[in-house]
Every structure is written in structure tokens, then in C-alpha cells.
GUROVO-564789 format. One record per residue: residue number from 1; residue in three letters; y, x, z of N, C-alpha, C in turn. Coordinates in steps of 0.1 Angstrom, whole numbers, plus 5000, padded with zeros to 4 digits. Example, Ala and Ser with C-alpha at 12.3 -4.5 7.8 and 13.67 -1.06 7.14 Angstrom:
BEGIN
KOLRO  pos  code   n.Y   n.X   n.Z  ca.Y  ca.X  ca.Z   c.Y   c.X   c.Z
KOLRO    1   Ala  4943  5132  5078  4955  5123  5078  4967  5132  5078
KOLRO    2   Ser  4978  5128  5071  4989  5137  5071  5000  5129  5079
# end
This chain:
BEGIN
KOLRO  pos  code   n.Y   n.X   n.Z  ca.Y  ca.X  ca.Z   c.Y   c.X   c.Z
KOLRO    1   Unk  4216  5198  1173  4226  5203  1182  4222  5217  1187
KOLRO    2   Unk  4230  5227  1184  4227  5238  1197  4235  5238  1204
KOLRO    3   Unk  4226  5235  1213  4230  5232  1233  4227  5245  1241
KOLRO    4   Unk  4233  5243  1247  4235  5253  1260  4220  5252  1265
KOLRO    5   Unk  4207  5263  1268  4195  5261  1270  4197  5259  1286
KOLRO    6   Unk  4208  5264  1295  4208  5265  1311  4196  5272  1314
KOLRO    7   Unk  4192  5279  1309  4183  5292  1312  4195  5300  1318
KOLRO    8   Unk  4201  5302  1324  4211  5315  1330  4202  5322  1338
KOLRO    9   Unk  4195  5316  1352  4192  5325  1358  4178  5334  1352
KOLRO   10   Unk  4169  5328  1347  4164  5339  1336  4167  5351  1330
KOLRO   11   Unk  4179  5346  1325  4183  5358  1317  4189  5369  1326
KOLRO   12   Unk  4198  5365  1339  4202  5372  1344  4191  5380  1350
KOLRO   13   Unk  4182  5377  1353  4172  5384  1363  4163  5390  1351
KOLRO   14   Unk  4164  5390  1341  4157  5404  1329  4161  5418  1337
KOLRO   15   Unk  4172  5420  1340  4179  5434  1345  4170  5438  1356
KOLRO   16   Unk  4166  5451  1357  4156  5455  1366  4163  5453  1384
KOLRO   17   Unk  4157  5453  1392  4160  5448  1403  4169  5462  1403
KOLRO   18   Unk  4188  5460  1413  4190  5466  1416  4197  5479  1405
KOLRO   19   Unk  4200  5471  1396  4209  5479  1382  4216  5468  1380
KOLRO   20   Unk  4228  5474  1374  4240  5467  1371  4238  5459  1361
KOLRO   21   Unk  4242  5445  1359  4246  5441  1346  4253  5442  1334
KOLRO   22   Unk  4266  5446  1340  4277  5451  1335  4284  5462  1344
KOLRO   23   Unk  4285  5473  1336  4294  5486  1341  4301  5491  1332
KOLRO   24   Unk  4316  5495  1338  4324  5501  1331  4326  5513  1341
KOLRO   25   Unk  4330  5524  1329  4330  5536  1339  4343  5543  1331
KOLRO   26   Unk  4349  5547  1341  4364  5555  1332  4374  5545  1325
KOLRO   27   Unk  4372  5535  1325  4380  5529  1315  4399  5529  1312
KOLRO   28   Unk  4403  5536  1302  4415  5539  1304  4425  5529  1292
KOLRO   29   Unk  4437  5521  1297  4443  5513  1286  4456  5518  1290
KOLRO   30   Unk  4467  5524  1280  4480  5524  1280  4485  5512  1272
KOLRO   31   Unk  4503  5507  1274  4510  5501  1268  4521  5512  1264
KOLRO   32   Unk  4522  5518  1253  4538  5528  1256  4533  5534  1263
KOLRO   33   Unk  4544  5539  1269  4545  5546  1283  4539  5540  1292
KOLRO   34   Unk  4534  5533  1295  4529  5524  1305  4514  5526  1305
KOLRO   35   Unk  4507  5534  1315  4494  5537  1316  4487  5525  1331
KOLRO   36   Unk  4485  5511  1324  4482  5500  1334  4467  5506  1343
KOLRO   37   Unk  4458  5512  1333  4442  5514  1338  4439  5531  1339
KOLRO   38   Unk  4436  5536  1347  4439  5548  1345  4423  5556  1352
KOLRO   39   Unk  4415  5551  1347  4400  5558  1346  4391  5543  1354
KOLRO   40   Unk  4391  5532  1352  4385  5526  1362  4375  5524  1364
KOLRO   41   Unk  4364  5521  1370  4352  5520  1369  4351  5505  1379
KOLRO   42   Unk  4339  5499  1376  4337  5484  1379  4324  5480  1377
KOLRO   43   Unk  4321  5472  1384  4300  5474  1386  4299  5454  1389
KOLRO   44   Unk  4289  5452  1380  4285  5437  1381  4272  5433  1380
KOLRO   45   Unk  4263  5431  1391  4251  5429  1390  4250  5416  1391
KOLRO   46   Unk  4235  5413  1388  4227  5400  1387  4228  5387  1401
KOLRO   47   Unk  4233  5379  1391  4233  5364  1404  4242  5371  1417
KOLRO   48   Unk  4251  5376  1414  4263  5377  1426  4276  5376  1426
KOLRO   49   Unk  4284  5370  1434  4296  5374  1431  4304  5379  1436
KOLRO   50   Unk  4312  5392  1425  4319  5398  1432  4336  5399  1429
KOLRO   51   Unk  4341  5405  1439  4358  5401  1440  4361  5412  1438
KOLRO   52   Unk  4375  5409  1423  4383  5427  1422  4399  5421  1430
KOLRO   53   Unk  4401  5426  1432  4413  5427  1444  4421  5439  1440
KOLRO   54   Unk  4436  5435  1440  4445  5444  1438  4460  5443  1439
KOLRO   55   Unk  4471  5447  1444  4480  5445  1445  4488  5440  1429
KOLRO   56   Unk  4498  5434  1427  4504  5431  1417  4509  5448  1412
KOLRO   57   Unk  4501  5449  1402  4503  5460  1386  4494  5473  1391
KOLRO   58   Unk  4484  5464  1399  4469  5478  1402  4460  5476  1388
KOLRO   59   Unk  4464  5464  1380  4457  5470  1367  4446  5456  1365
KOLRO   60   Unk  4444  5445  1370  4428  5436  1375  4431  5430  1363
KOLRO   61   Unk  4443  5424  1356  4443  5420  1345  4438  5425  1337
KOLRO   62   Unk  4446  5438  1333  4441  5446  1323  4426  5447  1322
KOLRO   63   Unk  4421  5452  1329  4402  5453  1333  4398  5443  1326
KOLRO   64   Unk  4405  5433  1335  4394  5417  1327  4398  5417  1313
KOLRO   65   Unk  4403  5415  1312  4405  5415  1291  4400  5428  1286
KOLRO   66   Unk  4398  5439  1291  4390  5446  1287  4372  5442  1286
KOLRO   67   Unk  4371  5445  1297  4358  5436  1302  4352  5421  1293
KOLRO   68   Unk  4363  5416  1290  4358  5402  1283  4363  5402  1267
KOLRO   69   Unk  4369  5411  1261  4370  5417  1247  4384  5413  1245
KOLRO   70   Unk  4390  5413  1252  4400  5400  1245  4412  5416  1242
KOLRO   71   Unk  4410  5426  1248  4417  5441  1245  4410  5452  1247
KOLRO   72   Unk  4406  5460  1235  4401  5472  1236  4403  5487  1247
KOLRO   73   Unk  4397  5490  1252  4403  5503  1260  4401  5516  1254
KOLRO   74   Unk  4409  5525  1255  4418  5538  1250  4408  5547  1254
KOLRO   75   Unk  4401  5543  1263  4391  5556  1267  4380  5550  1276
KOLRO   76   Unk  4367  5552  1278  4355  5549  1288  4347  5541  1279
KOLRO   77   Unk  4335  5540  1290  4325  5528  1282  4323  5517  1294
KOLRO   78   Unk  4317  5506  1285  4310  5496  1290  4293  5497  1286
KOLRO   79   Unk  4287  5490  1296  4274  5490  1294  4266  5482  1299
KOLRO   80   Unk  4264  5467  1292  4253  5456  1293  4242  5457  1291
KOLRO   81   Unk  4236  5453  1303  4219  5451  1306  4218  5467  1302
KOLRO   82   Unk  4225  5475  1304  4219  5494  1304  4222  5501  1287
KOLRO   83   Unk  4225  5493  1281  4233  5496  1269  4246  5498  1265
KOLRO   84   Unk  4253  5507  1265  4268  5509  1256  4270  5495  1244
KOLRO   85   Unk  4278  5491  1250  4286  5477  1238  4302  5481  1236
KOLRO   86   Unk  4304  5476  1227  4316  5475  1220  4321  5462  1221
KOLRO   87   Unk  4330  5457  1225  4335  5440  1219  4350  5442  1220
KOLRO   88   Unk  4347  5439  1200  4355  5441  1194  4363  5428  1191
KOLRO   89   Unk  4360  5417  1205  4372  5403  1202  4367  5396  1219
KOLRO   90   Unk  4371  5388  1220  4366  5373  1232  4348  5370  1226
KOLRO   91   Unk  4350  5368  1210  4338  5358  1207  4325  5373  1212
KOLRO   92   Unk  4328  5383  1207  4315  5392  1204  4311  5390  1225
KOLRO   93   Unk  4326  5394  1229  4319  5393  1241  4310  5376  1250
KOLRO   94   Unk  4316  5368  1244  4306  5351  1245  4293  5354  1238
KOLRO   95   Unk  4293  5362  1228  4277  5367  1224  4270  5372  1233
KOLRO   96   Unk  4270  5381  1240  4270  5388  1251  4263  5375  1265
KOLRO   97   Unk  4271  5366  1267  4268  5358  1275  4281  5357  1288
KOLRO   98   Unk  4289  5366  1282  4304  5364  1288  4316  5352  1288
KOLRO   99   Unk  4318  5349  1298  4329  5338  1294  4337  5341  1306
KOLRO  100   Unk  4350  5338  1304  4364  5338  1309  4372  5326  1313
KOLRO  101   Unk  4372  5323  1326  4381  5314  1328  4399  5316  1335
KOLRO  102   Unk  4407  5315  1322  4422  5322  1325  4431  5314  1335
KOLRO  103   Unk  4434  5317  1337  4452  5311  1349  4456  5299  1341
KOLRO  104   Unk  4457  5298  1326  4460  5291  1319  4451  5281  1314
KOLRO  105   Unk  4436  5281  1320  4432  5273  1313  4425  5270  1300
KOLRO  106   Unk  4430  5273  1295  4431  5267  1279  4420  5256  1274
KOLRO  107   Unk  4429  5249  1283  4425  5232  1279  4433  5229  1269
KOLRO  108   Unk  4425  5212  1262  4436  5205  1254  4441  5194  1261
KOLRO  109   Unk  4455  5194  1266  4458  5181  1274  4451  5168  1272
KOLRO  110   Unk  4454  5167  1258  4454  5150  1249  4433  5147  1250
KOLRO  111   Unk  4430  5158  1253  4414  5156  1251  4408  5153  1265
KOLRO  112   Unk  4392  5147  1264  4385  5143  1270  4380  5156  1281
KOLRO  113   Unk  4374  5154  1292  4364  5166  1294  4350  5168  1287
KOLRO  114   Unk  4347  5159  1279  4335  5165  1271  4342  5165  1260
KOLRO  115   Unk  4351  5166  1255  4358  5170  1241  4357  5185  1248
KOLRO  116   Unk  4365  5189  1260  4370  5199  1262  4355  5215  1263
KOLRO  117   Unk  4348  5205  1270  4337  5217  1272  4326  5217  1260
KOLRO  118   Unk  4331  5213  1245  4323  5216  1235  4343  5221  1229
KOLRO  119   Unk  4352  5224  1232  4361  5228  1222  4355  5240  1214
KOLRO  120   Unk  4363  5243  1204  4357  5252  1195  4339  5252  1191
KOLRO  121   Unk  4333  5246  1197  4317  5243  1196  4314  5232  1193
KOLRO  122   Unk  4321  5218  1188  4320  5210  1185  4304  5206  1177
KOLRO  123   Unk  4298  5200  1182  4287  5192  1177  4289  5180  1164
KOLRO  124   Unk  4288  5182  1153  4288  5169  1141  4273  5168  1141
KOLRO  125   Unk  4271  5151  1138  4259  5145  1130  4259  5151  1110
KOLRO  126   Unk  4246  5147  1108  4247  5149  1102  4249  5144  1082
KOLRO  127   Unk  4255  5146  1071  4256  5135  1063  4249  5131  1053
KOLRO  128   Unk  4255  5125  1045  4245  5130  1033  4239  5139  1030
KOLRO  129   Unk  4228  5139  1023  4221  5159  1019  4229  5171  1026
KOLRO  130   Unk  4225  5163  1038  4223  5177  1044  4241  5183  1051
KOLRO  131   Unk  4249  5179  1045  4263  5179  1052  4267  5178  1063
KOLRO  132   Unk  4275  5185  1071  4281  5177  1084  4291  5165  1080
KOLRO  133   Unk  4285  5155  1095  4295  5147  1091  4307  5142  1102
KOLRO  134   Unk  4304  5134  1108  4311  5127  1119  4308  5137  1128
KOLRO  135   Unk  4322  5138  1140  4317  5147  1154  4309  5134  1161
KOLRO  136   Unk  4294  5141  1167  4287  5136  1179  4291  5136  1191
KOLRO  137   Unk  4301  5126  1189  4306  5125  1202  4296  5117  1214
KOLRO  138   Unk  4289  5112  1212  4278  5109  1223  4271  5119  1222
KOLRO  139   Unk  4264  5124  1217  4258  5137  1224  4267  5146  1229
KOLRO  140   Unk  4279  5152  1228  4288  5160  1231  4290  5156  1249
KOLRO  141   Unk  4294  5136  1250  4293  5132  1259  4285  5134  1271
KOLRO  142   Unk  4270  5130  1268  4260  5129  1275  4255  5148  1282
KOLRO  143   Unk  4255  5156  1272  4255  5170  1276  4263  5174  1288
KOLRO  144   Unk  4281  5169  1284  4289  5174  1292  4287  5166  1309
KOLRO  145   Unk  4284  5155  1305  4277  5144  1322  4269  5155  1323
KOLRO  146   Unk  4260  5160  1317  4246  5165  1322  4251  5176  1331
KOLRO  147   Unk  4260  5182  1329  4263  5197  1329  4274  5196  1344
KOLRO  148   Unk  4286  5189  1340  4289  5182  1352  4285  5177  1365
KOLRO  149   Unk  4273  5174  1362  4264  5169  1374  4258  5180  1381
KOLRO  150   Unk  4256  5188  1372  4244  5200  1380  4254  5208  1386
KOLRO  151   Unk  4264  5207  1382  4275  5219  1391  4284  5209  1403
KOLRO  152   Unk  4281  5199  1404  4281  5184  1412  4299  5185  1409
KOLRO  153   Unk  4306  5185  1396  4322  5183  1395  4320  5165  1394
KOLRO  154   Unk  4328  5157  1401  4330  5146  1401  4342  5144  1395
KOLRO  155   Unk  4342  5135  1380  4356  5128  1379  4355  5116  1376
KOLRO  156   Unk  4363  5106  1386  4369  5091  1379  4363  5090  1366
KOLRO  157   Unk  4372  5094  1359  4372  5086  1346  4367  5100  1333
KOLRO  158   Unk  4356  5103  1332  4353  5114  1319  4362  5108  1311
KOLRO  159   Unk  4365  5099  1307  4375  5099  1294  4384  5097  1294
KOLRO  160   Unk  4394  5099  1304  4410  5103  1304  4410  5116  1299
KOLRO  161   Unk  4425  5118  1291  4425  5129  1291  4428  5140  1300
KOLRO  162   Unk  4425  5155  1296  4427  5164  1310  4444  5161  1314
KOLRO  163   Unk  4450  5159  1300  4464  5164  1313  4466  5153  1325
KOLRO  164   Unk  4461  5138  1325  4455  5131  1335  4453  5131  1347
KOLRO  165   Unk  4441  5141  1348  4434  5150  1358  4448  5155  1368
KOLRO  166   Unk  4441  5155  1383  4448  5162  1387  4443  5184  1391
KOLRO  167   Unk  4452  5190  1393  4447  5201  1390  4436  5209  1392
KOLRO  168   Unk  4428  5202  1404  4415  5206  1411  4404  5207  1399
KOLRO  169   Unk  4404  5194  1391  4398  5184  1384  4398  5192  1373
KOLRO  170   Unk  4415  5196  1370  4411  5205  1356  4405  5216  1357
KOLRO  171   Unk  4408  5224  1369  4404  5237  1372  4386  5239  1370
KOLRO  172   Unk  4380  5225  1376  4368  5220  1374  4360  5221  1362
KOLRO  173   Unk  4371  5213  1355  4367  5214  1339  4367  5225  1325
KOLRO  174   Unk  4375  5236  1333  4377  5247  1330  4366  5257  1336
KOLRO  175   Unk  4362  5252  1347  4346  5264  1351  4337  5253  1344
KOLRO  176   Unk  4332  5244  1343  4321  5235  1337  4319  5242  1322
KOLRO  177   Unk  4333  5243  1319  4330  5248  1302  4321  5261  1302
KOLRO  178   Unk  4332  5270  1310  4326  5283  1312  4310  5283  1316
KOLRO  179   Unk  4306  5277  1327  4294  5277  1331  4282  5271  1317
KOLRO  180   Unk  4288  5262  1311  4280  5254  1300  4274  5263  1291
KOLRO  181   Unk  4282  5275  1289  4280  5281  1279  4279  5299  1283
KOLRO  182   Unk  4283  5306  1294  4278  5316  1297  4262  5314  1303
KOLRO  183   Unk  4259  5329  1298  4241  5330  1297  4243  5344  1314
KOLRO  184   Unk  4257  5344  1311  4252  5361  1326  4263  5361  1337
KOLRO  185   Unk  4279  5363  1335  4287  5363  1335  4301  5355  1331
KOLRO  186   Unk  4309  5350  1344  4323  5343  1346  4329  5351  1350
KOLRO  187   Unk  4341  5354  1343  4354  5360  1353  4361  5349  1352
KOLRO  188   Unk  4370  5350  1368  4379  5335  1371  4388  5341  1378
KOLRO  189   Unk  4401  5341  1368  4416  5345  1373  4420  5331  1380
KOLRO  190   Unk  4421  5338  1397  4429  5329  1404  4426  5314  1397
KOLRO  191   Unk  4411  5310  1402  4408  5297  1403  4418  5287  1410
KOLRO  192   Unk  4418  5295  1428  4422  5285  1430  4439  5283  1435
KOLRO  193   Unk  4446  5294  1424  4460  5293  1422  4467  5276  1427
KOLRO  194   Unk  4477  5276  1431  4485  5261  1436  4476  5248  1436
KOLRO  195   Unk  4466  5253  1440  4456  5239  1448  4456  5236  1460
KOLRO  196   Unk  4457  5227  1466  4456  5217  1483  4439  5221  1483
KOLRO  197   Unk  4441  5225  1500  4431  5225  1508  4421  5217  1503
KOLRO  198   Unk  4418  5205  1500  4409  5197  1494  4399  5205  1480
KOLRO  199   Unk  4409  5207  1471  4411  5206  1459  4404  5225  1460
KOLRO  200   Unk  4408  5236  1467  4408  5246  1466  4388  5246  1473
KOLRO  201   Unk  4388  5242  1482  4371  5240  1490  4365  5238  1478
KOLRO  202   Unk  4365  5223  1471  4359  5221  1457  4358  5232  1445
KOLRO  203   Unk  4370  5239  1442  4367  5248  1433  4358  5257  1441
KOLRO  204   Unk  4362  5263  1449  4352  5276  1456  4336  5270  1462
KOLRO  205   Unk  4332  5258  1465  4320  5253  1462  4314  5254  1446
KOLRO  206   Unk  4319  5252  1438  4317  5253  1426  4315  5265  1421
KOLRO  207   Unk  4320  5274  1425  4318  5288  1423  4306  5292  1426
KOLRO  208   Unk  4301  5288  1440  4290  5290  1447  4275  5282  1437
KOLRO  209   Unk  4280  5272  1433  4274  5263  1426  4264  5268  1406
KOLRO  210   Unk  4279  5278  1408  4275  5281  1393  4266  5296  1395
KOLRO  211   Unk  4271  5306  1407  4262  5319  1412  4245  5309  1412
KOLRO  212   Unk  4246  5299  1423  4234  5294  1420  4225  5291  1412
KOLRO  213   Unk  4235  5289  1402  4225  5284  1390  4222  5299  1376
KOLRO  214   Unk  4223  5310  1385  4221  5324  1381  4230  5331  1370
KOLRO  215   Unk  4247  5328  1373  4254  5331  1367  4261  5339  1377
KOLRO  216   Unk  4266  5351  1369  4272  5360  1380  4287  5356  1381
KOLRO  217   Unk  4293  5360  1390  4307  5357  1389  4318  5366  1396
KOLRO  218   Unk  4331  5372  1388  4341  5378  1387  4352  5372  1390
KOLRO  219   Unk  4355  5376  1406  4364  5363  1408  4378  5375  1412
KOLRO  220   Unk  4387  5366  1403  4404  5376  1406  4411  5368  1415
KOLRO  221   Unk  4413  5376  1425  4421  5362  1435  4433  5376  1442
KOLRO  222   Unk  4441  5366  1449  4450  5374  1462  4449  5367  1473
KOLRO  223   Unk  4439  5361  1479  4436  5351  1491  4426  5361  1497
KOLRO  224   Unk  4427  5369  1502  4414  5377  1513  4407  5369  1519
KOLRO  225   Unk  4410  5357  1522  4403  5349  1535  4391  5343  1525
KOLRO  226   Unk  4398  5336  1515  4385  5332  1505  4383  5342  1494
KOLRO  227   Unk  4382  5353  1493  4377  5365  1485  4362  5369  1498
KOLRO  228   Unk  4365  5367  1507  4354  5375  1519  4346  5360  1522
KOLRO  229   Unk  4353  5351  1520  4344  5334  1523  4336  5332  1513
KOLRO  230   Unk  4335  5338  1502  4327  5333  1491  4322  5342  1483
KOLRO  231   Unk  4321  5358  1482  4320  5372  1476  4308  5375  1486
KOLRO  232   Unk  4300  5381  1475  4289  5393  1478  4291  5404  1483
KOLRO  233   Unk  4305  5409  1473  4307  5422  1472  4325  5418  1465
KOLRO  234   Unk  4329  5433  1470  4344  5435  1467  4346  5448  1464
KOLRO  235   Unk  4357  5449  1452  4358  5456  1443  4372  5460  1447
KOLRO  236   Unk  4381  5473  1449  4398  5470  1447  4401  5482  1436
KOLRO  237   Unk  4411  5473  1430  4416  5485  1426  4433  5489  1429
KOLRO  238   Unk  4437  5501  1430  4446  5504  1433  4453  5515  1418
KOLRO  239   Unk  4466  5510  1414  4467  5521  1402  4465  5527  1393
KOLRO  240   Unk  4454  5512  1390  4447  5515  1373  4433  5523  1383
KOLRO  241   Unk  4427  5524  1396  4416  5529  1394  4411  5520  1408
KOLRO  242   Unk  4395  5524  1406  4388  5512  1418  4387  5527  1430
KOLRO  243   Unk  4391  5520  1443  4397  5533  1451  4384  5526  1463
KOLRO  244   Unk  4380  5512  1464  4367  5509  1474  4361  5502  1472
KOLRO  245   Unk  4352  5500  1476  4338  5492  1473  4335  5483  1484
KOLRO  246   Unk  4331  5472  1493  4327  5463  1505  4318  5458  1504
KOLRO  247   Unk  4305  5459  1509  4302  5445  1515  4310  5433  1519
KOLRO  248   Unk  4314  5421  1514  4320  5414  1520  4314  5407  1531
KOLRO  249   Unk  4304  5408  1534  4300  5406  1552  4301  5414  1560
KOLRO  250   Unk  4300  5426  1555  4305  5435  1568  4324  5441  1567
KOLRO  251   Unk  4334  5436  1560  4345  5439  1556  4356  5428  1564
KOLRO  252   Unk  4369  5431  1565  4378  5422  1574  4391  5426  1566
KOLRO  253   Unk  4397  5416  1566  4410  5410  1557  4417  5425  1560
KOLRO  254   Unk  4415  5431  1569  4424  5443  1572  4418  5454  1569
KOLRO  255   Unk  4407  5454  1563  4399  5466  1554  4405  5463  1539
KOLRO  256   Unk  4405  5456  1536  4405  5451  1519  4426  5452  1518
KOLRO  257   Unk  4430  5449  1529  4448  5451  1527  4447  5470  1527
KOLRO  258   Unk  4440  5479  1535  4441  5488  1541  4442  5495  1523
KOLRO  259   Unk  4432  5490  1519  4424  5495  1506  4435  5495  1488
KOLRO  260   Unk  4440  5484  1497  4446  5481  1486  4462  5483  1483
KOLRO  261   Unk  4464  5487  1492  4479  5491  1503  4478  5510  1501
KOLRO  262   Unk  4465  5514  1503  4467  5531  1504  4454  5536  1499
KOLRO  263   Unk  4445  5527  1499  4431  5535  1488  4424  5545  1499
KOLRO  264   Unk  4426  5540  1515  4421  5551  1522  4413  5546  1531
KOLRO  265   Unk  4407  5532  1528  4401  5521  1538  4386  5529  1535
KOLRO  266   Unk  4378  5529  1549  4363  5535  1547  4354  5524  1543
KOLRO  267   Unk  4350  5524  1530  4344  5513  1522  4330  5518  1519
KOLRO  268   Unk  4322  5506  1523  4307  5505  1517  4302  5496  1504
KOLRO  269   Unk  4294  5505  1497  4287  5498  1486  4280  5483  1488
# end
């Protein structure tokens, strides 16, 4: 089996104290006419997490799918662990130690949660001379408990399937994947999009849960109150460019609207 080693915070702490993990600087993406990113720059250091914030069509989409390979940019660089990269799809940037958790999900309803957090990675035994054979599904199983547990997600029943789950639960099972398998870095579009009070505390513990276990994390939200409740640091952008920077301990729901409203809020690194 190649398993997930859960070395994360190792790897993340290679980066010398106090340099970025990931930096993009200028990054520019047009559609048509439509110039969504328009020089941006974006900074992600070791074991923290930080919040990009932006009004609807300031560009935060676009960034992340840049950022996580899934679309190339028209102009600027990126630069892991202090090197210029290219990623030239989703997978080169999962090489990297990147992983993405979307609005959508992309769970399989009909499946298990340990179906789900080995999808595409699927574990087989092995067959005759040397052939794969059957999927390992007990090992697949026992990993995914393992993994589950350290990020303390509780479900009823592992073997219902997700569409089952209620949406907390999947949202759960959608960071578990991600965490299982990122070595540095999570971006998480609007985790805790149409979840109950309950259900929203649990994802954003879990967040906290996974920073702990030395994974950094990129969190896309429009909730100020829980962007400043659970962020290191905050990022906005306004108009395709990053216009401030925060502390989010020393920053107030009316610094981060200010910023993102007119790009004229007095912002600290």
C-alpha cells in the first residue's frame, strides 16, 4: 500500500523560518474580454492559516485554480518552498503536496467514506504473479478510521453512503480526504457554505485540527466573523489584485469590509 506517511508537519517546517511556502506574485488570468486577475500577488507560509477574502468577481476563484493547477495564468509566477513551479494540471500540483477542497465537493454519493478518501487512489491486493487484484478494501477501511480519528470527524455509520450523510458530515469527509493526502497545503472554498450552527463549529474545528497537524490552510469564505475566528492571517483581494494584508488578531469585521469595499483599509502584514 502507499499510504499517506502523516509526516505533514515535517515537511512543512523544511521552509526556513519565516519564508513563504507558496508565493504568487503578479499573477494575471483573462477570459475574452474579461480580465478576472489582474497582477495578483498571494503569500502562504508554514503551519498557518490564512483567509483570502473578496467581494463577489474580486478574482479568489480564479487565484485558487490557479494556485492549485486546475488553470494556468497568462502572466506572473508561482514559487514553492523558494522555487518557480509550473503546474500544468490539479495532479502535478497534489505532487507538490497541494490539495483542494471545492464547494462541490466531489464526492461519490453511492460510496463509502473510506471508498471516498482513497477515490482515485484506490488501494488493490495483490494477484497472481505479481498482478493487481481485488480492491483492499479493509485496508482502505482501517487507514480511512485511522485518519478520521486524528482529525477527531465522528460518523454513525462509515459505511453508509456519503449522499446519506448529512452535510456537515460530508463537508467532513471532503477535508479528511484532503488532509489524508496533502503533505503542505489545503484550499477550502466556503467550507462552511449552508451549514447549522452545529455543523459549521465542527467544520471550523476541523480546520484548526488539520493546521495542527502541520498542514497549512487557504480558507475562501464571505463570513468575517469566522474568517477573523479561525485565520492567522488575511489576505483581500479587490479587482483581480490583493489591495491588504491583516493580522487577524489585531483586524475587525470593519477593517476587512473597509478593504474590500475600497482597497483603502490601513492593513498589517
Amino acid at each position: 500500500m502507499t499510504s499517506h506517511s502523516f509526516a505533514s508537519a515535517s515537511a512543512a517546517h523544511r521552509v526556513p523560518a519565516g519564508q513563504p511556502l507558496l508565493q504568487a506574485t503578479g499573477l494575471k488570468k483573462s477570459f475574452g474580454h474579461v480580465q478576472a486577475v489582474r497582477g495578483a500577488d498571494f503569500t502562504v507560509y508554514p503551519g498557518e492559516i490564512v483567509s483570502l477574502i473578496g467581494d463577489n468577481g474580486a478574482g479568489k476563484s480564479t487565484l485558487v485554480k490557479m494556485l492549485s493547477g486546475a488553470i494556468a495564468p497568462d502572466e506572473g509566477t508561482i514559487e514553492f518552498r523558494g522555487a518557480e513551479v509550473r503546474f500544468d494540471g490539479p495532479t502535478a500540483a497534489r505532487e507538490h503536496g497541494i490539495e483542494t477542497v471545492y464547494q462541490d465537493l466531489a464526492l461519490a454519493p453511492d460510496l463509502d467514506p473510506s471508498a471516498n478518501l482513497f477515490l482515485g487512489r484506490e488501494v488493490f491486493r495483490k494477484g497472481p504473479l505479481g498482478k493487481l487484484g481485488f480492491l483492499d478494501k479493509a485496508t482502505m477501511l482501517g487507514a480511512a478510521r485511522a485518519e478520521m480519528s486524528r482529525l477527531g470527524v465522528k460518523l454513525k455509520d462509515v459505511s453508509a453512503p456519503v449522499a446519506d450523510l448529512s452535510g456537515g458530515q460530508r463537508q467532513s469527509v471532503a477535508v479528511a480526504r484532503a488532509a489524508m493526502w496533502a503533505k503542505d497545503i489545503i484550499f477550502m472554498d466556503e467550507p462552511t457554505a449552508a451549514l447549522g450552527v452545529v455543523q459549521t463549529e465542527q467544520v471550523l474545528e476541523l480546520i484548526r485540527r488539520v493546521k495542527t497537524a502541520g498542514i497549512s490552510v487557504v480558507l475562501i469564505s464571505h463570513n468575517m466573523l469566522q474568517v477573523l475566528e479561525v485565520s492567522d492571517r488575511v489576505e483581500v483581494l479587490r479587482l483581480g489584485q490583493r489591495v491588504a494584508r491583516f493580522s487577524a488578531a489585531d483586524a475587525t469585521v470593519e477593517d476587512l469590509v473597509a478593504a474590500m469595499t475600497s482597497g483603502t483599509a490601513e492593513a498589517t502584514n
